[in-house]
N, C-alpha and C positions, 0 to 999 in steps of 0.2 A: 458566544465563545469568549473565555477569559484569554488574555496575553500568552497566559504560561503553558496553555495548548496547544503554542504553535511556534513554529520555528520561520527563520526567514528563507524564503522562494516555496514555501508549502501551498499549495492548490486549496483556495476558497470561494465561496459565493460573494461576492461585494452588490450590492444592490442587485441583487439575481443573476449575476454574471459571476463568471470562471473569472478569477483574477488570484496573479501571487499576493503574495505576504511580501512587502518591501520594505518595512519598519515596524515598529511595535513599540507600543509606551507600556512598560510596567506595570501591572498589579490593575490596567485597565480593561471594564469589562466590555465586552465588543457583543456581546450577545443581541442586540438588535441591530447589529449592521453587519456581521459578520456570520455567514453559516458553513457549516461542512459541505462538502461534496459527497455523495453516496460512493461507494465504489459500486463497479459495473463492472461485468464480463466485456460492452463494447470498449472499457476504456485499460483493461487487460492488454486484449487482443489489439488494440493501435500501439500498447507498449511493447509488444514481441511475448505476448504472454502465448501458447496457444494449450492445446488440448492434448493429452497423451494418453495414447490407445483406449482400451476398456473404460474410463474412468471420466464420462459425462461432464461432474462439478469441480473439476480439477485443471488447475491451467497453471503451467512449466512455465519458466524463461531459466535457460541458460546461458550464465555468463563465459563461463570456461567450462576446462575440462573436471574442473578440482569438484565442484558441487553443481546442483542447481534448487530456485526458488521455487516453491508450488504455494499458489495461492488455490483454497478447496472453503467450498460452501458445504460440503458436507459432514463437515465439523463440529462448525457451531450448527447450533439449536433454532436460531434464527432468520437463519439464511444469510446471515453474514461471513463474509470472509474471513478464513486463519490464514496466517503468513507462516511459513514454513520452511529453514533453510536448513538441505539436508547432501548427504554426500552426493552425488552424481548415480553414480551404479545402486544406488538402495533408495526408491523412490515410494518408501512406504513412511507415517508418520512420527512411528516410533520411533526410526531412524535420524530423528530432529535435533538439530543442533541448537535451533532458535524455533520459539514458538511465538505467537501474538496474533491476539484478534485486531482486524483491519474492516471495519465498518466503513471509514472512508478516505478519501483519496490523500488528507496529510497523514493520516496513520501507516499509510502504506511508505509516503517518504519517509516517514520519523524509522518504521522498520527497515526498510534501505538501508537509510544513514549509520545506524547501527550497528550491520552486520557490516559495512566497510563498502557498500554500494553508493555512495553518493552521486555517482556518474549518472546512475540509473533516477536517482530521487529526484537529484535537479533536470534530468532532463522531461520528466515526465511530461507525456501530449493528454489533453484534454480534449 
């Protein structure tokens, strides 16, 4: 992984372990010491992610009353996660205010930080 992939307190592998981002030197490449975290539905569901109604590949957290986030495998092609924030009462895709594929677990904070969720990005459990 290059520098400019990642932000600081984003979730990575450091010698095969979950560890944050605490620094970063510039324009340096980390790709042999440094890897992604996959995203997981187990690690969804330890964030307040859960499952709503009919809809199997699809997992909610609501923040408030205003919207809420749907992270869905059923999107992409690969079985990877879309990040999805959409009004509260309209929980279909089209309905998207923000869209982005989230393959792994700093993608999911980089999309957080984004939409104005930082609470949620930095606090993420592993």
């Amino acid at each position: 992984m290059k520098a400019n992939e990642l932000m600081t307190n984003d979730w990575v592998l450091y010698g095969g372990k979950p560890t944050r981002v605490l620094q970063l030197e510039e324009g340096k490449d980390y790709k042999n010491a440094i890897n992604p975290i996959p995203l997981t539905v187990e690690i969804l569901k330890k964030n307040g992610f859960y499952a709503y109604g009919n809809y199997p590949n699809r997992y909610f957290y609501n923040k408030d009353e205003g919207y809420c986030v749907e992270m869905s495998d059923c999107v992409c092609s690969k079985g990877d996660f879309s990040f999805c924030v959409m009004s509260h009462s309209e929980l279909e895709p089209y309905n998207a205010a923000f869209v982005a594929d989230c393959k792994y677990v700093h993608l999911l904070q980089h999309a957080l930080r984004l939409v104005g969720l930082s609470d949620i990005a930095e606090n993420l459990k592993i």
